[in-house]
LOTIRO-683357 format. One record per residue: x, y, z of N, C-alpha, C in turn; residue in three letters. Coordinates in pm, whole numbers, padded with zeros to 5 digits, always signed. Example, Ala and Ser with C-alpha at 12.3 -4.5 7.8 and 13.67 -1.06 7.14 Angstrom:
+01319-00569+00780+01230-00450+00780+01320-00330+00780ALA+01285-00225+00708+01367-00106+00714+01290+00003+00787SER
//
This chain:
+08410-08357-18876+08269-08339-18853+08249-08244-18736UNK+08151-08201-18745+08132-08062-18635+08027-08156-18554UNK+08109-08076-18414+07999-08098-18279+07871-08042-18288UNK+07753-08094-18241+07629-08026-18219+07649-07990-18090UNK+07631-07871-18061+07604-07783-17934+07495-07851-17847UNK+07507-07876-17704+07348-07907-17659+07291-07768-17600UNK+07181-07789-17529+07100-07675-17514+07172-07591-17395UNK+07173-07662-17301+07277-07608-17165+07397-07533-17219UNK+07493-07587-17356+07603-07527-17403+07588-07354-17476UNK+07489-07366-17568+07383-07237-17609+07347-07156-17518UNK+07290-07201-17396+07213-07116-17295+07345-07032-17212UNK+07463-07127-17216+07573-07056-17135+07636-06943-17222UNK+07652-06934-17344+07721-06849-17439+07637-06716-17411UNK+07701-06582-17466+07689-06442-17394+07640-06393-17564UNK+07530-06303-17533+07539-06231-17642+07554-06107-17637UNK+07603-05964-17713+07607-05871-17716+07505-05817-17812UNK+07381-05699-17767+07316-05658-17843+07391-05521-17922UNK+07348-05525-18018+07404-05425-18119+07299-05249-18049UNK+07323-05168-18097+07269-05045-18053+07180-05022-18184UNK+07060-04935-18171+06970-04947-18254+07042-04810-18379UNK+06988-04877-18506+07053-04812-18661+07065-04638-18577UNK+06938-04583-18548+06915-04444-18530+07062-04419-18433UNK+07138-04479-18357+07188-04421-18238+07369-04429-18311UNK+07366-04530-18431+07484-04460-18509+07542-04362-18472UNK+07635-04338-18431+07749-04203-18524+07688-04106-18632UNK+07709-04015-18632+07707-03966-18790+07815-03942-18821UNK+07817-03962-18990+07915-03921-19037+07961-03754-19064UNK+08011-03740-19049+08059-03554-19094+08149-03564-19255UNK+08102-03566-19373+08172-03509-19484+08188-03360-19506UNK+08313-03282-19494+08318-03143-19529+08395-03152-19631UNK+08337-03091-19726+08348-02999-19846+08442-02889-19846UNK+08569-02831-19877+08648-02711-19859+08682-02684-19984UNK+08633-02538-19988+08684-02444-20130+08801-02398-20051UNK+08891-02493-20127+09056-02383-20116+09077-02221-20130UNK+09063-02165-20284+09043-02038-20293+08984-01972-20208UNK+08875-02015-20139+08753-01886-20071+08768-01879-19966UNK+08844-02045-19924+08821-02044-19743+08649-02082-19700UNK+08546-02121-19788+08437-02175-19771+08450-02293-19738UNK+08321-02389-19685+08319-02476-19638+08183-02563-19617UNK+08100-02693-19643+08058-02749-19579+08015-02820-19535UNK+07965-02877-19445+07963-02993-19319+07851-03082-19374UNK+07834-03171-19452+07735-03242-19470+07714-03390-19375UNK+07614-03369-19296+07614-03512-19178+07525-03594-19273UNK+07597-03718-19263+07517-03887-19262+07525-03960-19193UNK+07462-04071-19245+07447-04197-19149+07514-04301-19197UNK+07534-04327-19330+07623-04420-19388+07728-04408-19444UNK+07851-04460-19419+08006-04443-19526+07936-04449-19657UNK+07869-04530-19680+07877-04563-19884+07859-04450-19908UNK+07809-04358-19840+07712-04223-19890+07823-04099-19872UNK+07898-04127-19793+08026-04012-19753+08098-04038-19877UNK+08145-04162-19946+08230-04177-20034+08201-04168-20137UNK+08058-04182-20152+07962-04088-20299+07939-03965-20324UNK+07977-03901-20211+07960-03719-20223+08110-03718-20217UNK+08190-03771-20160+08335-03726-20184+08403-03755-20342UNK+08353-03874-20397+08357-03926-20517+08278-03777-20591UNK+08149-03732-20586+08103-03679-20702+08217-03523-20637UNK+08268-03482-20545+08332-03351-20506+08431-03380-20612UNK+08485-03490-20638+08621-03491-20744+08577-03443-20863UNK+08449-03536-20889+08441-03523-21057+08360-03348-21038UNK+08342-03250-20947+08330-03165-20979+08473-03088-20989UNK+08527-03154-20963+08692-03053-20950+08723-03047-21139UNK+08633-03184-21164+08797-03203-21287+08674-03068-21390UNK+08548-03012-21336+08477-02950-21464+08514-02797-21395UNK+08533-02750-21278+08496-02630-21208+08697-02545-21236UNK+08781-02631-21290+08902-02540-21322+08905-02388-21298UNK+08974-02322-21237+09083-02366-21130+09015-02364-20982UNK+08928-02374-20982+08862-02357-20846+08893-02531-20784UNK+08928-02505-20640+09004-02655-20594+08922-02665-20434UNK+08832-02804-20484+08762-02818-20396+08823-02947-20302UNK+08855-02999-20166+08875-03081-20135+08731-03167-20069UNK+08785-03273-20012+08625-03361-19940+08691-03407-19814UNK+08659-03413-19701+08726-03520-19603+08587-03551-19505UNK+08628-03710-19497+08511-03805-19383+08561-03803-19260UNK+08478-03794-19171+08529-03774-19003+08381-03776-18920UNK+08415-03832-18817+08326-03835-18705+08332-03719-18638UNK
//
């Protein structure tokens, strides 16, 4: 069975506030055309969204033959 905390026990525990959504990181996804030496830098705010443009960069590889595009995520 679990202890109930009293109020004095709660009041002593520490909290850490989180930093507000806007003050995130961004993400940096770049885009590189092998052949051309082109390139580019698309900033976000969320991974799901880096790995959905890196995801659709593939499925443009498999239609754009022989042109070889890579994707990489980075801060």
């Amino acid at each position: 069975m679990k202890k109930l905390l009293t109020s004095s026990e709660i009041e002593s525990q520490t909290a850490l506030e989180l930093p507000d959504r806007q003050l995130l990181a961004l993400i940096n996804v770049v885009v590189f055309n092998v052949l051309n030496n082109l390139s580019v830098s698309i900033p976000v705010h969320n991974n799901k969204v880096a790995v959905q443009v890196c995801a659709t960069v593939d499925a443009l590889n498999t239609i754009l033959a022989p042109t070889s595009l890579t994707c990489a995520i980075g801060q």
